[in-house]
C-alpha positions in Angstrom: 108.1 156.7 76.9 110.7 155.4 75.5 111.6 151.9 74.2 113.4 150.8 77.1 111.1 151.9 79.6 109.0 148.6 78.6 111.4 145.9 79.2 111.1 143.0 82.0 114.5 142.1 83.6 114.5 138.7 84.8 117.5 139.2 87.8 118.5 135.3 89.8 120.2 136.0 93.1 120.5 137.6 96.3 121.9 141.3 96.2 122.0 143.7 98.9 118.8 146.1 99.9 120.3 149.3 98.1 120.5 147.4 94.9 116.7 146.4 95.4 115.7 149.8 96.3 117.0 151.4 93.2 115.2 148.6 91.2 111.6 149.7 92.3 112.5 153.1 90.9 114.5 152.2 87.6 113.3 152.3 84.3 113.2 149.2 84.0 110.8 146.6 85.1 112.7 143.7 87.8 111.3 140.5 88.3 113.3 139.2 91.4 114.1 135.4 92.2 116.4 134.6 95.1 117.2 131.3 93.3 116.6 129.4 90.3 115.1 126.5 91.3 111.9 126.9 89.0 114.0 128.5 86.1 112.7 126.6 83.1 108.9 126.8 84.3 109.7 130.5 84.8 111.1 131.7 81.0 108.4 128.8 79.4 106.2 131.5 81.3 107.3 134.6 80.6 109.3 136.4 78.0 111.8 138.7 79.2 114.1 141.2 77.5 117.4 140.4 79.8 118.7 138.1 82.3 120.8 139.0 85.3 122.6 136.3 87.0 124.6 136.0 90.0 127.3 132.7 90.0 127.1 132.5 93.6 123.7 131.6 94.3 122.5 128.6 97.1 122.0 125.1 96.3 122.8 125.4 92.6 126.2 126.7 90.5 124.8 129.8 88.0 127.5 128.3 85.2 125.0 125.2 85.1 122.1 127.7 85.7 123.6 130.0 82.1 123.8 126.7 80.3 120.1 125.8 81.3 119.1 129.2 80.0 121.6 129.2 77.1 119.3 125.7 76.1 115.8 127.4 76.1 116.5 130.8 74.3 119.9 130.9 72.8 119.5 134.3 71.9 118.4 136.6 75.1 121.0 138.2 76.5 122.9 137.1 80.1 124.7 139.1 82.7 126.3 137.5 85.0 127.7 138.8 88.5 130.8 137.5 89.7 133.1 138.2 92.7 136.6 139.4 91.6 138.5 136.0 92.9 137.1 134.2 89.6 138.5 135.3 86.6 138.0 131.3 85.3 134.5 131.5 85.6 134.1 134.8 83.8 135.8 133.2 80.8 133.7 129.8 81.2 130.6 132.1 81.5 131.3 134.5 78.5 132.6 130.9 76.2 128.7 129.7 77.2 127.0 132.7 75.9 127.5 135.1 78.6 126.9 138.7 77.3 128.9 141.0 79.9 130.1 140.3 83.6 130.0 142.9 86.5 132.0 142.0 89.6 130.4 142.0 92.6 129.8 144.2 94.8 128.9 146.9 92.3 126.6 150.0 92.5 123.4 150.0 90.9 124.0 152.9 87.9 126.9 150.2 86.9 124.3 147.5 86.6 121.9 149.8 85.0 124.0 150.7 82.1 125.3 147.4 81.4 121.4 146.2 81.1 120.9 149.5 78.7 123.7 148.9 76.7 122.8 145.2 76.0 118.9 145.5 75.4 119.9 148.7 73.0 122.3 145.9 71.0 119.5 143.1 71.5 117.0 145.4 69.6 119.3 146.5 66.8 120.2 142.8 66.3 116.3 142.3 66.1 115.9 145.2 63.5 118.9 143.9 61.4 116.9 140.7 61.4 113.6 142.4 60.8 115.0 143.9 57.8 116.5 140.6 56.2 113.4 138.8 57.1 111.9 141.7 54.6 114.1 141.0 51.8 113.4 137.5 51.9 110.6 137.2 54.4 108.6 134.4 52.1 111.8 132.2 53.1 112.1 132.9 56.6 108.6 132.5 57.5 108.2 128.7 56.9 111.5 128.4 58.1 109.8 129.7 61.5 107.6 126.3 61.1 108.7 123.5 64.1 106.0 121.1 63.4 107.4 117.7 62.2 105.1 118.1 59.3 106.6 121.2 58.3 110.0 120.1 58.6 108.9 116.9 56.4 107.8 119.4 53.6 110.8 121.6 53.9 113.2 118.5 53.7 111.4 117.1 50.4 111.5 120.9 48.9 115.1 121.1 49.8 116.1 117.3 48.1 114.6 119.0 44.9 118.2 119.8 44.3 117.6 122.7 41.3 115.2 120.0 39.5 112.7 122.2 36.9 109.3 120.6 37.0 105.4 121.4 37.8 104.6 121.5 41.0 101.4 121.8 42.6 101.0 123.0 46.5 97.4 122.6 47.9 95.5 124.3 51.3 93.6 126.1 52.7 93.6 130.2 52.6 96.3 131.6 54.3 98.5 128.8 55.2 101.6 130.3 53.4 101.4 128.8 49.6 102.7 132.0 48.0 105.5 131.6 50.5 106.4 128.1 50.0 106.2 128.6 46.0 109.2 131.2 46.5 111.2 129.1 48.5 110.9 126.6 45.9 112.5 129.3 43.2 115.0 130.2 46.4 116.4 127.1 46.7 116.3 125.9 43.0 118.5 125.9 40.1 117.4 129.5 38.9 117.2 131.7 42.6 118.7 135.0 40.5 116.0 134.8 38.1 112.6 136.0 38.3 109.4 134.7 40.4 106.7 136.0 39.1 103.3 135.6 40.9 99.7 136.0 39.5 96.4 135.4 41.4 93.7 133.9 38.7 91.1 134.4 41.0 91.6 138.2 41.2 91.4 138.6 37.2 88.6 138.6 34.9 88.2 136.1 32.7 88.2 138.3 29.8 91.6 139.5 30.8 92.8 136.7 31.9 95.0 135.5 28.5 96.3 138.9 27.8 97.8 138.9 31.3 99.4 135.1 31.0 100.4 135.8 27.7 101.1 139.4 26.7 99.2 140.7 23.4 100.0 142.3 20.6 99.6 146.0 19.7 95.5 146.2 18.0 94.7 142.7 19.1 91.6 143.8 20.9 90.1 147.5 21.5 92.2 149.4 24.4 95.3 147.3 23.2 97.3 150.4 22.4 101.1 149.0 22.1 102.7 145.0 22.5 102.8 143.7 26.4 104.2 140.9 27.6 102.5 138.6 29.6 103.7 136.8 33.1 104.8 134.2 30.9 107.2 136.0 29.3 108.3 138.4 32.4 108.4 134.7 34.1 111.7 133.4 31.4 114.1 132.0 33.1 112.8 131.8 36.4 109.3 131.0 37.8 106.0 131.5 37.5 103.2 130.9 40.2 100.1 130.7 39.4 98.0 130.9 42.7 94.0 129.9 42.9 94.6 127.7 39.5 91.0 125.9 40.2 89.1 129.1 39.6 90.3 129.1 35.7 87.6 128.3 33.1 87.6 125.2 30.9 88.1 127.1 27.6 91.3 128.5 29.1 92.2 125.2 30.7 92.6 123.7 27.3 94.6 126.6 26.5 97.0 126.4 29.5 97.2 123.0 28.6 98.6 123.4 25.3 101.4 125.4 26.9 102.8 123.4 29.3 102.5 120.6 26.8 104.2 122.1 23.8 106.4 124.6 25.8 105.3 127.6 23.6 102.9 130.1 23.5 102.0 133.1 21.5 100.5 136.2 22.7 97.0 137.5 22.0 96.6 138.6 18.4 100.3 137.3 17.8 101.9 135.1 15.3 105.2 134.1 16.4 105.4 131.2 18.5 107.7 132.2 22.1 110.0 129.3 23.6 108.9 128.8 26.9 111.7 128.3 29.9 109.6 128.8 32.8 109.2 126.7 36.5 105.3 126.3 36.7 103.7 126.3 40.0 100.1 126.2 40.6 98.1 126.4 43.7 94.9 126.1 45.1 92.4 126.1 48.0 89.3 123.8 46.5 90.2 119.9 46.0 91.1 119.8 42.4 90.4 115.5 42.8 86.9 116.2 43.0 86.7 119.2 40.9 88.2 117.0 37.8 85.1 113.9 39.5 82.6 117.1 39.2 84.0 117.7 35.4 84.7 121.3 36.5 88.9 120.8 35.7 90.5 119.0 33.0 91.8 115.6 34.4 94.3 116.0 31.6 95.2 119.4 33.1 95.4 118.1 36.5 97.6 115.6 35.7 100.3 118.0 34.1 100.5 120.9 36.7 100.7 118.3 39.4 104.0 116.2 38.8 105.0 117.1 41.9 102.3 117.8 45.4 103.1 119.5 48.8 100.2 120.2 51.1 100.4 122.8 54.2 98.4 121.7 56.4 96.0 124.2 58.3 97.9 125.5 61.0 95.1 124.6 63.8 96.7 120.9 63.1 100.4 122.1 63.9 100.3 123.7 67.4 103.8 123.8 67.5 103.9 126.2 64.4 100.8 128.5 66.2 103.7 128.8 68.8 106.6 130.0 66.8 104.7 131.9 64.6 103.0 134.1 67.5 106.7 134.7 69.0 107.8 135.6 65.4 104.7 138.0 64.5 105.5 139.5 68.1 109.3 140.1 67.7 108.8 141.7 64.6 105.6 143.8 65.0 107.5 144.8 68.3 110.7 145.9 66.8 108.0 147.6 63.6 106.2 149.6 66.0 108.6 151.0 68.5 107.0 148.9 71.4 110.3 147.5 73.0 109.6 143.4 73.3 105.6 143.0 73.7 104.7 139.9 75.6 102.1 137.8 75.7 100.0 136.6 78.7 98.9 132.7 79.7 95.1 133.8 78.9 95.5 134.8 75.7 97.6 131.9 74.4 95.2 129.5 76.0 92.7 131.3 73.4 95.2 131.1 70.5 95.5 127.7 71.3 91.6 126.4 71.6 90.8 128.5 68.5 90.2 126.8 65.1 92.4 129.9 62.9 90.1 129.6 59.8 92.6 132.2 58.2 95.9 130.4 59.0 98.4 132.1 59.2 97.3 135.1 57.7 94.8 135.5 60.6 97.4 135.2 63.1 99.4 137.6 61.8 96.5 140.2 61.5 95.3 140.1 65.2 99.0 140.6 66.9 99.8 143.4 64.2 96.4 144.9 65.7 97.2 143.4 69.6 100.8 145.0 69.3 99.6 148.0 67.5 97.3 148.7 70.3 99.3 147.7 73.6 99.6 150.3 75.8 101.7 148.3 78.7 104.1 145.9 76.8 101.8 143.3 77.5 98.8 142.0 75.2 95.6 141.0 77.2 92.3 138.9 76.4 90.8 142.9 75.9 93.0 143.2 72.9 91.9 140.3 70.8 89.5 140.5 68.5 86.0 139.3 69.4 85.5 136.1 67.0 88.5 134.6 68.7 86.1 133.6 71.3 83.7 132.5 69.1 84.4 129.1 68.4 86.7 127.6 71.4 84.8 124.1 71.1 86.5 121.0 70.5 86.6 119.1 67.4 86.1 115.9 69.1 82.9 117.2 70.9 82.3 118.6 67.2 83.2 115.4 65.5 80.5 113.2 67.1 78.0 113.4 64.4 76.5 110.3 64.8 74.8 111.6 68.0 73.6 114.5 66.0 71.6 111.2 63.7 70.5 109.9 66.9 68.6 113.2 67.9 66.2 113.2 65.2 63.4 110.5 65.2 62.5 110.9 61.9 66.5 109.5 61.1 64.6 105.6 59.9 65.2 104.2 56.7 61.7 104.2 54.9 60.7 101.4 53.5 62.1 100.4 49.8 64.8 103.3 50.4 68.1 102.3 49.4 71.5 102.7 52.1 73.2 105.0 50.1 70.4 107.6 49.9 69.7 107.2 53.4 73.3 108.1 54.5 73.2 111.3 51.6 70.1 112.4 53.6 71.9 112.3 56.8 74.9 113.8 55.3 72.4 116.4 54.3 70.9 117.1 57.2 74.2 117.0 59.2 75.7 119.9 56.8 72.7 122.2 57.3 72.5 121.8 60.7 76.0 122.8 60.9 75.4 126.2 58.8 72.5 127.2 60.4 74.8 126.9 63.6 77.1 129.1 62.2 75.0 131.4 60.6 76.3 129.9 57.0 80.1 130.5 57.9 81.3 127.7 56.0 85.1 128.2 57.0 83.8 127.1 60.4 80.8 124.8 59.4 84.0 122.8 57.8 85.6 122.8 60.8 83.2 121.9 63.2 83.1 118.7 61.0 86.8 117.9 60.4 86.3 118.2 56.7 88.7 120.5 54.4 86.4 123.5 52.8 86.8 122.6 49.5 85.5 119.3 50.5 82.8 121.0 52.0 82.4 123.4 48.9 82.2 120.2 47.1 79.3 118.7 49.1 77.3 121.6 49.3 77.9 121.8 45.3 76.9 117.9 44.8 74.1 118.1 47.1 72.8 121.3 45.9 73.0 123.0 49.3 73.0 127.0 49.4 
């Protein structure tokens, strides 16, 4: 089957029967509408690949019908049918966004090849894009963001205006940090030079000064010649340092030293190197209470953080869930050779109800897989994943833990007990009820009680909870 074969045509107008008769057995799939009274509820619906459109349509004019549809998806391509006596409106319809005319009456084959021709340019537009959204696709994808608070964090990035300073970007996994930390470089003072990215987490903490700094040849057993460290391959440009909480205190005062004194020297070296680097650091875990807990340098927090931009989760920016699922769709589409995938009402009222503990990442995972796996060029409630439906409550439902106090008649303040170890007793008790719910899941435990996870990680930490 080819990619064609898959496409919805949206078609607006009255035709005669030999026109609909060919459409039942074209290659295409028709979705008929004598009128287009219901237009915008119909393409908020639906996606389609193509609209057909005939000017002379009852009780409304099709140039105000193309503008309407021009407004919702500026991109989706318009045919328009048009008697021969209006060669004004052709030119009025093709100056709105028109992408061919046929005059009418026309046979079908004509019709049919105009629609081929345009959806074969639509999807090598879409692979052009797919490509340069590969090249830079760290860019594009938080420019796919809608949400005010997005736009808000874009803005501030953007009135950095080439300014070299540390810069800190906090939240949870999979909300697009490494992403944002290269649109930082993009749109600084330096974009031609390198951005260099290392994940602390993922490196043992035995390696984990060879690799920031480099070493010298004999420095250690194994080191066999001289290697330069991120810090160095990082000059001139950037350097992001991703999961920066995870770092020891011994290398903290280490790291310290460097961004203080702007040098460094590599493992086993003795020649101090000039360091010309951007510094951004990120994390998951609240660094506040990690530097309260004594686990990070205050000192050290201070210096990496001159500058803060938080990404929210994206279950708090349903605007972004929105444009991020057309975006994964488009290009997973155009990837796998599926024509344009849509997406039914079902399926985004469980995208929509579900908490996305991964962000963003998680998104993108289950319509690679949906896509990947759809058959009929639509994706289905029996293509999701199964913990998609796991967790469909409400956080304000979830939020009400003060009835959760009022279910236990043991909840009294004992006599000669003080207020503030009641309420950590509660607290307690509130946390482990919520684990055991969720088998110890603590992505959703911290969910289910509006908290962060690192603030969660934090509580479990401070009341010695595991």
């Amino acid at each position: 089957m080819s990619d064609l074969s898959m496409n919805k045509i949206l078609i607006f107008g009255t035709y005669p029967e030999d026109v609909y008769a060919n459409m039942r057995e074209s290659k295409f799939f028709f979705i008929h509408h004598h009128d287009a009274k219901n237009i915008e509820e119909i393409l908020q619906d639906e996606s389609f690949e193509l609209i057909v459109l005939s000017i002379r349509m009852k009780g409304r004019d099709g140039i105000n019908i193309l503008e309407v549809i021009k407004n919702l998806d500026v991109d989706i391509p318009v045919i328009i049918t048009t008697g021969i006596d209006e060669p004004k409106t052709i030119v009025k319809a093709m100056r709105l966004g028109a992408s061919d005319y046929i005059i009418e009456p026309f046979e079908f084959p004509l019709l049919e090849l105009a629609i081929d021709e345009n959806v074969k340019k639509l999807i090598q537009k879409r692979k052009v894009n797919y490509l340069e959204q590969q090249v830079s696709r760290s860019i594009n994808k938080h420019h796919v963001s809608r949400s005010a608070v997005m736009q808000s964090l874009l803005e501030q990035v953007k009135q950095l205006s080439g300014a070299i300073t540390n810069i800190l970007i906090t939240g949870e996994s999979g909300t697009g940090k490494g992403e944002l930390a290269r649109q930082i470089h993009q749109s600084g003072s330096r974009p031609r030079g390198p951005f260099v990215d290392i994940n602390c987490g993922a490196i043992p903490e035995s390696l984990l000064e060879s690799e920031l700094f480099g070493h010298e040849i004999g420095s250690f057993t194994g080191a066999h010649q001289t290697r330069r460290g991120v810090f160095e391959l990082a000059q001139s440009g950037t350097l992001f340092l991703d999961e920066i909480g995870v770092i020891n205190e011994n290398f903290q005062v280490k790291l310290l030293k460097v961004l203080e004194e702007k040098k460094f020297r590599r493992v086993g070296g003795q020649k101090d190197i000039h360091l010309d680097v951007q510094i951004i650091t990120a994390t998951n875990i609240e660094l506040k209470d990690a530097v309260k807990e004594g686990t990070f340098r205050e000192d050290l927090f201070y210096r990496i953080n001159v500058l803060e931009y938080e990404i929210p989760p994206l279950r708090d920016r349903i605007e972004d869930l929105q444009s991020f699922t057309r975006f994964f769709l488009e290009n997973y589409s155009i990837e796998f050779r599926k024509g344009m995938v849509g997406i039914s009402k079902e399926v985004l009222k469980v995208f929509a109800e579900y908490s996305w503990p991964g962000n963003i990442r998680e998104l993108k995972n289950v319509l690679e897989r949906a896509v990947l796996l759809c058959q009929d060029g639509m994706i289905e409630k029996a293509l999701l994943p199964a913990v998609l439906f796991s967790n469909n409550v409400s956080k304000k439902i979830l939020k009400k833990t003060d009835s959760i106090i009022n279910d236990d008649d043991s909840d009294s303040i004992e006599k000669g007990m003080h207020l503030d170890d009641f309420l950590h007793q509660q607290e307690i008790k509130i946390i482990e009820k919520y684990l055991w719910k969720n088998r110890w899941n603590k992505t959703k435990t911290a969910f289910d009680l509006g908290l962060k996870r690192t603030t969660l990680e934090s509580r479990l930490k401070k009341f010695n909870i595991n």
